[in-house]
Rosetta silent file (secondary structure, phi, psi, omega in degrees, C-alpha in Angstrom):
SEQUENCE: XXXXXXXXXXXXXXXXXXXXXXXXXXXXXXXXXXXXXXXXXXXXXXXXXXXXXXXXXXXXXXXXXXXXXXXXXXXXXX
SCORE:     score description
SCORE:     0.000 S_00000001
   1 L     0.000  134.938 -169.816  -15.361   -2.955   -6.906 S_00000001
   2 E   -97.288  153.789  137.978  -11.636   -3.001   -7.821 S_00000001
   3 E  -145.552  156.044  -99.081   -9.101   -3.251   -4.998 S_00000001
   4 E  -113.301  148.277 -161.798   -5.775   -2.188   -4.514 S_00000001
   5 E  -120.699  171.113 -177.479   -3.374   -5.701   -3.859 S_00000001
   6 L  -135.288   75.518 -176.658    0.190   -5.295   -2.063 S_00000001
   7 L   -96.782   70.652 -178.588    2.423   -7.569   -3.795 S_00000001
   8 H   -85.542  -25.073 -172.323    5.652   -6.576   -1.505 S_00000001
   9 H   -74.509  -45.534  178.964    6.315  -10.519   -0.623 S_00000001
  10 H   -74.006  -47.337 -165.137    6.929  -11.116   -4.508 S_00000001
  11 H   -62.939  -40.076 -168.845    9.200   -8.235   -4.745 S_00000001
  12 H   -81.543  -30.364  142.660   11.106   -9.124   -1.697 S_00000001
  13 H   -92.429    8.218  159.251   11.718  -12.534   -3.196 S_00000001
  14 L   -92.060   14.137 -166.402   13.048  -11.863   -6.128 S_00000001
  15 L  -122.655   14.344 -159.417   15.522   -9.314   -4.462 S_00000001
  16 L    -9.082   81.496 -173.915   16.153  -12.221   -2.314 S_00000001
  17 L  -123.516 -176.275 -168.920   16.064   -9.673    0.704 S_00000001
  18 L  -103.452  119.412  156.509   14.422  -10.265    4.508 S_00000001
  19 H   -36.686  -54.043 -165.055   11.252   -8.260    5.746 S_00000001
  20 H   -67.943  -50.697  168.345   13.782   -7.354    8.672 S_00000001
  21 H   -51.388  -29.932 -172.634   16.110   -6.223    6.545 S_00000001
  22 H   -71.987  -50.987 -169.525   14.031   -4.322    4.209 S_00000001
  23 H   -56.185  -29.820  178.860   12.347   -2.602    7.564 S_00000001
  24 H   -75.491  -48.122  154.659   16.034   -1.547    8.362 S_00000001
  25 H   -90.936   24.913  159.726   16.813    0.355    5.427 S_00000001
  26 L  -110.491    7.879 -129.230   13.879    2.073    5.108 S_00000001
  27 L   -30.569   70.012  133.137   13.772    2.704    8.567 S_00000001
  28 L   -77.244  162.208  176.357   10.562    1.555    9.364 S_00000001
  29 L   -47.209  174.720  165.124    9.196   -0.720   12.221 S_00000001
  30 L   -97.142  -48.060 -165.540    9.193   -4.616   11.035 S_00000001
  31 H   -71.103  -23.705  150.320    5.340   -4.385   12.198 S_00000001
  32 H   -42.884  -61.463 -164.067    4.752   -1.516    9.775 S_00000001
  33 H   -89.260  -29.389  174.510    6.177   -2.832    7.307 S_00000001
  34 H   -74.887   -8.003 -178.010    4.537   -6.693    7.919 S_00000001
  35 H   -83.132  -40.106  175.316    1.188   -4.568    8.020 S_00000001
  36 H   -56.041  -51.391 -170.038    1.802   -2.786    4.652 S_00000001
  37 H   -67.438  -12.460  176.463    3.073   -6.575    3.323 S_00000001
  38 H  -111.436    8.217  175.612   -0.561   -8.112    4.448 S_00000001
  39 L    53.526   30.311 -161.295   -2.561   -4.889    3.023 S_00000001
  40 L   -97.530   28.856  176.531   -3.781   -4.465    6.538 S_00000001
  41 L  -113.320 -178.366  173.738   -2.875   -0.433    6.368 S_00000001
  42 L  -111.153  -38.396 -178.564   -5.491    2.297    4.622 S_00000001
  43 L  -144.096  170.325 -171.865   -2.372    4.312    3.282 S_00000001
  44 L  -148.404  111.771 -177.709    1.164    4.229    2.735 S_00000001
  45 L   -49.374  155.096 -173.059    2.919    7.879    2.616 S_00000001
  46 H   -83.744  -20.146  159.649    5.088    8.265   -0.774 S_00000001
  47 H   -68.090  -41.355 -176.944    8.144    8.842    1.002 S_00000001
  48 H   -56.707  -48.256  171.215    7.875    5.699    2.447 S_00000001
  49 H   -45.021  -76.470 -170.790    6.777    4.209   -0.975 S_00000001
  50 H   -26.340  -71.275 -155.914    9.617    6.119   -2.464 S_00000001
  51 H   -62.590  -15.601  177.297   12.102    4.710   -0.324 S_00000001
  52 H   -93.771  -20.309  167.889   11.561    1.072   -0.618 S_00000001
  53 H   -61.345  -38.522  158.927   11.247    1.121   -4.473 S_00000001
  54 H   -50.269  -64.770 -177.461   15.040    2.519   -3.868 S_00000001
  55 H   -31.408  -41.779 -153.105   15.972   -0.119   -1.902 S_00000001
  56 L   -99.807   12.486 -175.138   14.632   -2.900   -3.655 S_00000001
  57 L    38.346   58.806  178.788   15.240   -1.040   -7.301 S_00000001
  58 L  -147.017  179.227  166.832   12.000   -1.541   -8.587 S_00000001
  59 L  -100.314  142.202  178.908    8.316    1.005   -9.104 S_00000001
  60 H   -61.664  -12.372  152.236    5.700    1.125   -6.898 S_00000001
  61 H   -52.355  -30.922  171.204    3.651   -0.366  -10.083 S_00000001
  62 H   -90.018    4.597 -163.284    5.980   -3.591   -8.964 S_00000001
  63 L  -129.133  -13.253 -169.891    4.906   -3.206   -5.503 S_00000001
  64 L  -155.222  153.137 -174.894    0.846   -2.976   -6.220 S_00000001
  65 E   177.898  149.010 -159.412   -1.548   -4.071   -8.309 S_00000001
  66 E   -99.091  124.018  157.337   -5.282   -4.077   -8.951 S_00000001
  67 E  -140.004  174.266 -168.784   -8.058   -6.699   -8.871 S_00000001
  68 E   -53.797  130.926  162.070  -11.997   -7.010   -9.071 S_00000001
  69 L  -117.161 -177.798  157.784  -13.192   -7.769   -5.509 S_00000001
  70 L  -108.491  170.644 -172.013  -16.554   -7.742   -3.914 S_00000001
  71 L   -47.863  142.892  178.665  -17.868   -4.725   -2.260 S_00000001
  72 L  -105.456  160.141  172.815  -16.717   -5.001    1.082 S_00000001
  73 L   -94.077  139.247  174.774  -19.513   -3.306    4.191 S_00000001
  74 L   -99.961  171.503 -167.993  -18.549   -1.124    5.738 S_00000001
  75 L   -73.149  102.208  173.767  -19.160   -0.613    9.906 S_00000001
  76 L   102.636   32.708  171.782  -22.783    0.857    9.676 S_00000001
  77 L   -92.283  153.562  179.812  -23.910   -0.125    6.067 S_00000001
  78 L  -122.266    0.000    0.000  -27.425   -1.992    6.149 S_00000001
């Protein structure tokens, strides 16, 4: 099962910018934005996408990225 990785932590150091800072000109929460950086959300709207690949000059292809995992169960799978 492939799944989708959140590599926002690499982006944010090579732009050598702050999670707080980042959260500020996108204006999101900081806890939004540390849940999207720990891949603890289910989705991330495209404005929102949108807006931090401006900040940070880069493509959401620099912000994500795919690898093989194993299936994870879900709450009522036998």
């Amino acid at each position: 099962m492939l799944r989708i990785v959140v590599t926002l932590d690499v982006m944010l150091a090579r732009r050598k910018m702050k999670s707080k800072d980042l959260a500020e000109r996108v204006g999101i929460t900081e806890a939004n934005l540390s849940l999207l950086r720990t891949g603890k959300v289910k989705g991330v709207r495209f404005e929102t996408l949108a807006k931090i690949c401006e900040v940070l000059e880069c493509k959401p292809s620099d912000l994500l990225d795919v690898e093989e995992g194993a299936a994870v169960a879900e709450v009522g799978d036998v």
